[in-house]
CHARMM internal coordinates of N, CA and C (Angstrom, degrees):
IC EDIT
DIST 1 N 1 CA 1.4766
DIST 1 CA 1 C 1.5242
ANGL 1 N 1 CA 1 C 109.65
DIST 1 C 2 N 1.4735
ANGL 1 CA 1 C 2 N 110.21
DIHE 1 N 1 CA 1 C 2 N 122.29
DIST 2 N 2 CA 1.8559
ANGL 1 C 2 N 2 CA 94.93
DIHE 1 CA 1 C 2 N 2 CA 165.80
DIST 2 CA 2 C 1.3344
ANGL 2 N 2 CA 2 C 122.88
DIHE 1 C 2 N 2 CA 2 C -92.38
DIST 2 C 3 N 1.3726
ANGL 2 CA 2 C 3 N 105.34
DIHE 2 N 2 CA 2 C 3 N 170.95
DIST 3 N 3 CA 1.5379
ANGL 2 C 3 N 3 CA 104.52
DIHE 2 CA 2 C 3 N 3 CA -160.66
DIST 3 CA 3 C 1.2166
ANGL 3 N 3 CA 3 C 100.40
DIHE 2 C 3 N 3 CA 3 C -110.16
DIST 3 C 4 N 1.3234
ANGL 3 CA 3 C 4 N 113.78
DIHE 3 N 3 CA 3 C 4 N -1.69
DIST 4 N 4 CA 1.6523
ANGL 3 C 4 N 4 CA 101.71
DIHE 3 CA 3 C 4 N 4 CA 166.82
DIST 4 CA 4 C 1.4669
ANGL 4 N 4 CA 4 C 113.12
DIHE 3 C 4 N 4 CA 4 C -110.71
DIST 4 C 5 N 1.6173
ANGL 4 CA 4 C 5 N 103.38
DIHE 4 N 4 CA 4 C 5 N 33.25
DIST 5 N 5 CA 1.7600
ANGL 4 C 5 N 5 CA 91.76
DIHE 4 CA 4 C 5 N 5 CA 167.65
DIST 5 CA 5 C 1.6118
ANGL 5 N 5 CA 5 C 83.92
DIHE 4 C 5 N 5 CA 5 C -128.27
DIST 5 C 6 N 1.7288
ANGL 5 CA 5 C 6 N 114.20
DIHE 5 N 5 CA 5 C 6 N 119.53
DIST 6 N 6 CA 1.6275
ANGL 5 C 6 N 6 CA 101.69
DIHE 5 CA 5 C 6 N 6 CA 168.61
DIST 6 CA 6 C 1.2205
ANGL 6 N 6 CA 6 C 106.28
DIHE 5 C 6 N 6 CA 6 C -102.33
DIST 6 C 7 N 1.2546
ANGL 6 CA 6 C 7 N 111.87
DIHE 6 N 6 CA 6 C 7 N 166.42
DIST 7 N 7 CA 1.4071
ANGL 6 C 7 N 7 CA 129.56
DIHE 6 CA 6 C 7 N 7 CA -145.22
DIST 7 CA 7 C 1.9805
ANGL 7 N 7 CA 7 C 90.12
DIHE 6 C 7 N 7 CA 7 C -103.57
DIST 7 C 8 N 1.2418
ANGL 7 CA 7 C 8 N 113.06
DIHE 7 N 7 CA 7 C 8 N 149.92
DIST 8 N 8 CA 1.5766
ANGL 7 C 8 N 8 CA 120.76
DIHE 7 CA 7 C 8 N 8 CA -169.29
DIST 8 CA 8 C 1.9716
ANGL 8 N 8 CA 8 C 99.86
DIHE 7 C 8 N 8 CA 8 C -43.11
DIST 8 C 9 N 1.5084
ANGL 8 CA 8 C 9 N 99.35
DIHE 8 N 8 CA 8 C 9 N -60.80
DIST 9 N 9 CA 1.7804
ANGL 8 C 9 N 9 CA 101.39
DIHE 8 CA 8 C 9 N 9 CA 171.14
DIST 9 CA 9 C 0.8834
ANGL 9 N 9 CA 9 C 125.34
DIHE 8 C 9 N 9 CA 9 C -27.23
DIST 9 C 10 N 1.3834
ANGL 9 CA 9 C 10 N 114.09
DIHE 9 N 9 CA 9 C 10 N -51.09
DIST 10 N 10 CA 1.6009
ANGL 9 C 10 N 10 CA 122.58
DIHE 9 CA 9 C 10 N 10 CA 176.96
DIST 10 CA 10 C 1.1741
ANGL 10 N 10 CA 10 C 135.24
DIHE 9 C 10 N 10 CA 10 C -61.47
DIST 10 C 11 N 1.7897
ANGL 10 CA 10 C 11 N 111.15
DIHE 10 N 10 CA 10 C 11 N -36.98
DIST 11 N 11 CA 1.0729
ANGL 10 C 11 N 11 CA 120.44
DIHE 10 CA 10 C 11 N 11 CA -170.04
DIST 11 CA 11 C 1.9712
ANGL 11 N 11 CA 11 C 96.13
DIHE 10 C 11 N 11 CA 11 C -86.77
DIST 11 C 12 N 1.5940
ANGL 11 CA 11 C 12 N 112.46
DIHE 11 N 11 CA 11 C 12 N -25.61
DIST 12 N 12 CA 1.5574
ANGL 11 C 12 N 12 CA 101.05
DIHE 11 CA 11 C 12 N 12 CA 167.43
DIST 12 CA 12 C 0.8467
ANGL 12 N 12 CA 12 C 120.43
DIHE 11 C 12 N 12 CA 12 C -55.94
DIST 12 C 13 N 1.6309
ANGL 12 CA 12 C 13 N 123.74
DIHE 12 N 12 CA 12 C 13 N -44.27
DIST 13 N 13 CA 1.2489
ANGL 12 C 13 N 13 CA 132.71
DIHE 12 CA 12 C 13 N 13 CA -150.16
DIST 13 CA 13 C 2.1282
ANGL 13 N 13 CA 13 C 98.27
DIHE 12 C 13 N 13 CA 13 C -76.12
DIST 13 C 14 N 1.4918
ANGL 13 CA 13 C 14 N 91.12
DIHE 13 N 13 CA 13 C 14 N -34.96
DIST 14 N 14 CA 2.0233
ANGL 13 C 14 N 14 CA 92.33
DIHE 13 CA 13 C 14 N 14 CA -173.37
DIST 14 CA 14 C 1.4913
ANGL 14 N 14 CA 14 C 94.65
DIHE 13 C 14 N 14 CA 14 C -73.77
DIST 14 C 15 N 1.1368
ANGL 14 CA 14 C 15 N 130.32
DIHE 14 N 14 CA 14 C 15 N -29.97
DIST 15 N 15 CA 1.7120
ANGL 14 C 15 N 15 CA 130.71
DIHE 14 CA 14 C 15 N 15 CA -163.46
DIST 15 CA 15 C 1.5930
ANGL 15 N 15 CA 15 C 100.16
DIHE 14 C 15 N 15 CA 15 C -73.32
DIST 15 C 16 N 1.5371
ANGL 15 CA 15 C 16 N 119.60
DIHE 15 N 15 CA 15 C 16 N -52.05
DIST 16 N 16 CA 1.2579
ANGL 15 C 16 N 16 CA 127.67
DIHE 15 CA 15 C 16 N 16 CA 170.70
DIST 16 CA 16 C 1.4488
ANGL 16 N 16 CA 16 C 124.80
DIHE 15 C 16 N 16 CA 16 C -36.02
DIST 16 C 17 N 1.5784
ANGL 16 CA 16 C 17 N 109.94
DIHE 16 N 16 CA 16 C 17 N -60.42
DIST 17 N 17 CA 1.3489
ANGL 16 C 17 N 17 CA 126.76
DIHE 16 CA 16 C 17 N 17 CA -160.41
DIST 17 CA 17 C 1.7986
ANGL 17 N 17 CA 17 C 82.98
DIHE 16 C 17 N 17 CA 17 C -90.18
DIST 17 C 18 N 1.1207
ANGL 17 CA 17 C 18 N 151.21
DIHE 17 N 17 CA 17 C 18 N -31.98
DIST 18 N 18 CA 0.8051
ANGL 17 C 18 N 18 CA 130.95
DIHE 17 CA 17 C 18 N 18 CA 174.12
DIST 18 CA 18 C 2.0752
ANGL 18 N 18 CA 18 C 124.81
DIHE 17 C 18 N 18 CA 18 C -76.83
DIST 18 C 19 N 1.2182
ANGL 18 CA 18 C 19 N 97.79
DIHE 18 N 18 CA 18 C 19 N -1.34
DIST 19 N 19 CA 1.1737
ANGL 18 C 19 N 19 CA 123.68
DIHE 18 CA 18 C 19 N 19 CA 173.92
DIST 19 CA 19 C 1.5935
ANGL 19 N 19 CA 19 C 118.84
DIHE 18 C 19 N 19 CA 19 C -95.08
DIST 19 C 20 N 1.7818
ANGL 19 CA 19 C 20 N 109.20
DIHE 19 N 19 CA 19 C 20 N -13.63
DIST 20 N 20 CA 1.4306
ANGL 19 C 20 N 20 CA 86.41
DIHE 19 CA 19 C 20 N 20 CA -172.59
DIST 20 CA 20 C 1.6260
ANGL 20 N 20 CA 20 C 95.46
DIHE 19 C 20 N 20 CA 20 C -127.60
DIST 20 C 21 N 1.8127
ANGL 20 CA 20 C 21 N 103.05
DIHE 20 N 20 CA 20 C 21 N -0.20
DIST 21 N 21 CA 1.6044
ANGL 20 C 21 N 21 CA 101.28
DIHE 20 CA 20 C 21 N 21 CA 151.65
DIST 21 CA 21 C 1.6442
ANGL 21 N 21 CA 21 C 114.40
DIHE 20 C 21 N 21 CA 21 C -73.02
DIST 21 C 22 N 1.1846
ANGL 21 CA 21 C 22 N 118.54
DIHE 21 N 21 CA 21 C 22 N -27.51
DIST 22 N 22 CA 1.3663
ANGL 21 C 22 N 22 CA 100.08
DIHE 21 CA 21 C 22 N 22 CA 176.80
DIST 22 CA 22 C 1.4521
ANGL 22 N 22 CA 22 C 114.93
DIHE 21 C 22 N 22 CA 22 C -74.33
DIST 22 C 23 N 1.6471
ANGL 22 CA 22 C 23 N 122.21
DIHE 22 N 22 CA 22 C 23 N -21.40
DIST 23 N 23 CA 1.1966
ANGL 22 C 23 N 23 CA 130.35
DIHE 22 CA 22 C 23 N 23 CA -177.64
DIST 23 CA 23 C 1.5849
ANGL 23 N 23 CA 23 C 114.45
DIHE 22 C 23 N 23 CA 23 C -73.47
DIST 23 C 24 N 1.1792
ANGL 23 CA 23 C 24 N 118.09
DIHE 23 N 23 CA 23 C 24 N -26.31
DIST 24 N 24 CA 1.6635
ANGL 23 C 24 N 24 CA 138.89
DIHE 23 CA 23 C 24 N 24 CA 177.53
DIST 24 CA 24 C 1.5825
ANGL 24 N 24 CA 24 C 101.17
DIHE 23 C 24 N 24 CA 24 C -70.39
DIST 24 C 25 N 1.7411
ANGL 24 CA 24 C 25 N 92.21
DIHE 24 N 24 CA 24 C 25 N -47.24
DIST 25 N 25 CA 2.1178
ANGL 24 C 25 N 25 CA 79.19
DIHE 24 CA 24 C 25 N 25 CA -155.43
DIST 25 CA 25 C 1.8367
ANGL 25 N 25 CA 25 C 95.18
DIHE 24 C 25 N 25 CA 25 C -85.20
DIST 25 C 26 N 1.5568
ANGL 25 CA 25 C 26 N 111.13
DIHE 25 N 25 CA 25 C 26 N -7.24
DIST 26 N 26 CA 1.8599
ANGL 25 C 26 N 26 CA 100.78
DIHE 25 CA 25 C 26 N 26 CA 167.49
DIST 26 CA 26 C 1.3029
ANGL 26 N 26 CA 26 C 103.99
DIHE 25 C 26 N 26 CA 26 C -66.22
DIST 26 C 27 N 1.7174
ANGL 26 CA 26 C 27 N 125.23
DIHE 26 N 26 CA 26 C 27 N -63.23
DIST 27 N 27 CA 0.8785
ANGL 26 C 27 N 27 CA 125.21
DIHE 26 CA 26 C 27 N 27 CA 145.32
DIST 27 CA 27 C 1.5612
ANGL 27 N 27 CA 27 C 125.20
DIHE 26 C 27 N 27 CA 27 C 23.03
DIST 27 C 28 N 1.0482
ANGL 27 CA 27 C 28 N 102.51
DIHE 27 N 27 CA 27 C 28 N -84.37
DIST 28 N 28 CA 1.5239
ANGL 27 C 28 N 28 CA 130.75
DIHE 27 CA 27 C 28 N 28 CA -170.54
DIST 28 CA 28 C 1.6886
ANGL 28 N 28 CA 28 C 100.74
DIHE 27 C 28 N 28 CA 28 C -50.27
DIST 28 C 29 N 0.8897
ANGL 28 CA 28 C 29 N 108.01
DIHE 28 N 28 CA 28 C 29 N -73.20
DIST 29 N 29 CA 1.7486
ANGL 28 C 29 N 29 CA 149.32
DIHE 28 CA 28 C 29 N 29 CA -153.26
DIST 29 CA 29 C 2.0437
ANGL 29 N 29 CA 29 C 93.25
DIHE 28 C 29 N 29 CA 29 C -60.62
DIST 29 C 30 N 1.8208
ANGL 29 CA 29 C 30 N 113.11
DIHE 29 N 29 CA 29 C 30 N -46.27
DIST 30 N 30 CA 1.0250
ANGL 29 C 30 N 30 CA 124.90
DIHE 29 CA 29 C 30 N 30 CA -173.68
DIST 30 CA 30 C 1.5370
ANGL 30 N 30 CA 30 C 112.11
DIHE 29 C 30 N 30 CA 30 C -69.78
DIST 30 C 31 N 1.5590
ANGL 30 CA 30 C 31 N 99.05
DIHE 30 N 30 CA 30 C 31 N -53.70
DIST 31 N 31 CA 1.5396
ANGL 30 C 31 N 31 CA 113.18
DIHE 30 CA 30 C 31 N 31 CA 158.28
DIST 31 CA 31 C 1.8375
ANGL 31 N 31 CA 31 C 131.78
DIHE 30 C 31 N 31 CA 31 C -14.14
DIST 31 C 32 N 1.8429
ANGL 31 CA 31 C 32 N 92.18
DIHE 31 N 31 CA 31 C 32 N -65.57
DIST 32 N 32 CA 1.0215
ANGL 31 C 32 N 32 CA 130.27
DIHE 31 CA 31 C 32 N 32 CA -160.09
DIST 32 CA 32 C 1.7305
ANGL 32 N 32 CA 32 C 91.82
DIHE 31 C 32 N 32 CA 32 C -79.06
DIST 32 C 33 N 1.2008
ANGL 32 CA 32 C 33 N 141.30
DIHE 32 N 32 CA 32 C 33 N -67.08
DIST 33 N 33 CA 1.2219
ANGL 32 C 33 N 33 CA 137.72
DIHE 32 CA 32 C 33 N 33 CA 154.78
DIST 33 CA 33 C 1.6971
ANGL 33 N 33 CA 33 C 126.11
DIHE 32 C 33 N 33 CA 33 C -23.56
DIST 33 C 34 N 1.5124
ANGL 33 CA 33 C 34 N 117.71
DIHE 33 N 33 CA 33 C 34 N -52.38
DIST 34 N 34 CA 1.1605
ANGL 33 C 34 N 34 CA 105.46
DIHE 33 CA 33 C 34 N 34 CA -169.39
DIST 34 CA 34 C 1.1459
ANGL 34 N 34 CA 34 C 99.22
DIHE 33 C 34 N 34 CA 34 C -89.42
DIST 34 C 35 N 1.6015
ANGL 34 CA 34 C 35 N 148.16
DIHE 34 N 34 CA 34 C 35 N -11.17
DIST 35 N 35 CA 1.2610
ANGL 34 C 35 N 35 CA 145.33
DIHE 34 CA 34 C 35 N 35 CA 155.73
DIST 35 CA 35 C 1.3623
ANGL 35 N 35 CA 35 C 118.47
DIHE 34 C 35 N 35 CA 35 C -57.18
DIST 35 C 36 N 1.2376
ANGL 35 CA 35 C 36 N 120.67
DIHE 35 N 35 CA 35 C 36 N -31.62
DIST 36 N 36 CA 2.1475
ANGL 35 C 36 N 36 CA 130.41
DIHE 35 CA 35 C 36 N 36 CA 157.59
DIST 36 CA 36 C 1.5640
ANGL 36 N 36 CA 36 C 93.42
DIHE 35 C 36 N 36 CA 36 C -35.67
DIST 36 C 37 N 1.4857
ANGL 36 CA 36 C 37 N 93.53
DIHE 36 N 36 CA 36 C 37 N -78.41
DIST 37 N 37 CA 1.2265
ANGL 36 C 37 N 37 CA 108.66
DIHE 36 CA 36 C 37 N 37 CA -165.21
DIST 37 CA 37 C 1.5061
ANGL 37 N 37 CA 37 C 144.40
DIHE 36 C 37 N 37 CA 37 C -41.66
DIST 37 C 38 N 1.9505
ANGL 37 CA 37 C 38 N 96.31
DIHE 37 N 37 CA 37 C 38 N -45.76
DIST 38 N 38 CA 1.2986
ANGL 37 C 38 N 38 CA 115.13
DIHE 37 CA 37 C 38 N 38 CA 145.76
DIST 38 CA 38 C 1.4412
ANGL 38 N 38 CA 38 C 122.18
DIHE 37 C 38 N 38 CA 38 C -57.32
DIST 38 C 39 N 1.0011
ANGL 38 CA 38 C 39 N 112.18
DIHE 38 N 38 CA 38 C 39 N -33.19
DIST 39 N 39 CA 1.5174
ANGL 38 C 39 N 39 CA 108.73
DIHE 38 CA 38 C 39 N 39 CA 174.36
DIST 39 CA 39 C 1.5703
ANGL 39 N 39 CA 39 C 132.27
DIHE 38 C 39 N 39 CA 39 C -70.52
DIST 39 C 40 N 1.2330
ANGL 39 CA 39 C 40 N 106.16
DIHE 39 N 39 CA 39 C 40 N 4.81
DIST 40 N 40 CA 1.5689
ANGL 39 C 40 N 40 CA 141.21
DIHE 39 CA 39 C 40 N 40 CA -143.13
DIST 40 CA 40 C 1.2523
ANGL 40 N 40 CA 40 C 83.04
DIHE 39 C 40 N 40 CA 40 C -116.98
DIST 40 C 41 N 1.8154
ANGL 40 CA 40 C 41 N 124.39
DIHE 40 N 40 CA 40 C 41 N -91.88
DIST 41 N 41 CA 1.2795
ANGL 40 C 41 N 41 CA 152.13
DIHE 40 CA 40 C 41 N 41 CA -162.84
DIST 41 CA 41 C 1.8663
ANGL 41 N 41 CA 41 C 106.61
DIHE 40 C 41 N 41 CA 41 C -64.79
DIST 41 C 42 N 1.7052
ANGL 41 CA 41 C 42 N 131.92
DIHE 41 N 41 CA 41 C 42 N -28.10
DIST 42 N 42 CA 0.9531
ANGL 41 C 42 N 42 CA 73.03
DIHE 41 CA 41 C 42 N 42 CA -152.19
DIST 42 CA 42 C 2.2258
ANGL 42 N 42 CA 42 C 89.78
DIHE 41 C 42 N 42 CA 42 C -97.19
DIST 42 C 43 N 1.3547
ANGL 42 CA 42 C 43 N 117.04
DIHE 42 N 42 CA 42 C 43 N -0.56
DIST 43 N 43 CA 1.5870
ANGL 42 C 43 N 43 CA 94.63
DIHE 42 CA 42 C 43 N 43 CA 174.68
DIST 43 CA 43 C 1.4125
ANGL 43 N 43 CA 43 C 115.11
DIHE 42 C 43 N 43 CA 43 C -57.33
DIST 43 C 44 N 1.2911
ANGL 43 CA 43 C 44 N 134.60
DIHE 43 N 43 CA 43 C 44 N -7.30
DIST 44 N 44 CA 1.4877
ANGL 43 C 44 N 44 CA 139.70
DIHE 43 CA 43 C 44 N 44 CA 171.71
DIST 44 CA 44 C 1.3322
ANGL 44 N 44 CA 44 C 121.67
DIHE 43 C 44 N 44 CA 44 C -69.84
DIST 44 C 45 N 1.7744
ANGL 44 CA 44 C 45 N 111.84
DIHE 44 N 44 CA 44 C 45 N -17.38
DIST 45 N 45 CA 1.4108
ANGL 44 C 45 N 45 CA 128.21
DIHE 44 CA 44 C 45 N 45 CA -167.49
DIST 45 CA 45 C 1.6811
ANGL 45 N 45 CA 45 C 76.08
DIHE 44 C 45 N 45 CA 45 C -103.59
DIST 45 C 46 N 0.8092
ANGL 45 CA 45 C 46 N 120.74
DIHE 45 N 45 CA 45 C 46 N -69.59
DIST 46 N 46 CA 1.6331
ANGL 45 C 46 N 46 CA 132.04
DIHE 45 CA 45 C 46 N 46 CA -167.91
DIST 46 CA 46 C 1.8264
ANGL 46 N 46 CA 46 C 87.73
DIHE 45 C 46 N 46 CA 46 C -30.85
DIST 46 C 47 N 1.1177
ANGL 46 CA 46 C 47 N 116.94
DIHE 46 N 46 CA 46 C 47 N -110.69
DIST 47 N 47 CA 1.5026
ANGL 46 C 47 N 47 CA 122.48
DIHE 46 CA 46 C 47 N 47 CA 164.67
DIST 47 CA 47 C 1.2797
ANGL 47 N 47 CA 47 C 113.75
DIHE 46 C 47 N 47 CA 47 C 23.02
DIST 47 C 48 N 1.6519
ANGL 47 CA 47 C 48 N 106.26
DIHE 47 N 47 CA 47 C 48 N -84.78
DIST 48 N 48 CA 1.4970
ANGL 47 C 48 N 48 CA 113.50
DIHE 47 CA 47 C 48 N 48 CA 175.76
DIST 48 CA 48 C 1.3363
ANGL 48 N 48 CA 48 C 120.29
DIHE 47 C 48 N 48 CA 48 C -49.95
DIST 48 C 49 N 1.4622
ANGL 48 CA 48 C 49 N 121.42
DIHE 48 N 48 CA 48 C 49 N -49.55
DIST 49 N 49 CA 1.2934
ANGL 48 C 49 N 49 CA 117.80
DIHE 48 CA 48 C 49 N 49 CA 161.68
DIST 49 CA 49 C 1.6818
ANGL 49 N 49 CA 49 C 130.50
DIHE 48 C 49 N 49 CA 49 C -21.72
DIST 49 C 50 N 1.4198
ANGL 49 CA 49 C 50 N 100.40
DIHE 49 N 49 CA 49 C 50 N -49.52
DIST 50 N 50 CA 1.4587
ANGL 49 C 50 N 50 CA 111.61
DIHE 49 CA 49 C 50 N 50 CA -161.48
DIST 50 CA 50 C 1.8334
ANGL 50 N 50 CA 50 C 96.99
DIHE 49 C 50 N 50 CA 50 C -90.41
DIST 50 C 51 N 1.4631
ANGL 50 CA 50 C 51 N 105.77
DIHE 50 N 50 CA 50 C 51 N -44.11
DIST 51 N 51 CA 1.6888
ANGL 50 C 51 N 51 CA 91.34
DIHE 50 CA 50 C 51 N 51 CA 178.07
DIST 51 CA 51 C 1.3480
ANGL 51 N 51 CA 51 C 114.43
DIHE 50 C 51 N 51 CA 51 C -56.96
DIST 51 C 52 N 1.2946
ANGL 51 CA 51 C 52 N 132.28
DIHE 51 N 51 CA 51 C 52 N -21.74
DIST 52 N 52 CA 1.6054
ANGL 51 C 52 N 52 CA 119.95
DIHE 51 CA 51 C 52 N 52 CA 167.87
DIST 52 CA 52 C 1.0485
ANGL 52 N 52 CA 52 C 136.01
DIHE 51 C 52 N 52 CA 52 C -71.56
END
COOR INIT
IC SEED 1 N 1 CA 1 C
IC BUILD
């Protein structure tokens, strides 16, 4: 078998996994943003909480 001819499977299987690392590190990145954000919003809830 050579290893530089991959077989159709293979090349799904690299297209896939290379499809769901890019889907992980958006993932990641989206995560990482709305946790700023939350981190932003929630001592303001905290706050309000306590003035009532």
């Amino acid at each position: 078998m050579e290893s530089s001819e991959l077989t159709n499977e293979q090349k799904l299987w690299g297209s896939l996994y290379a499809w769901l690392h890019q889907r992980a590190e958006w993932l990641r990145q989206q995560q990482r943003t709305t946790r700023q954000s939350g981190e932003a919003t929630e001592p303001n809830k905290e706050t309000a909480h306590e003035q009532r």
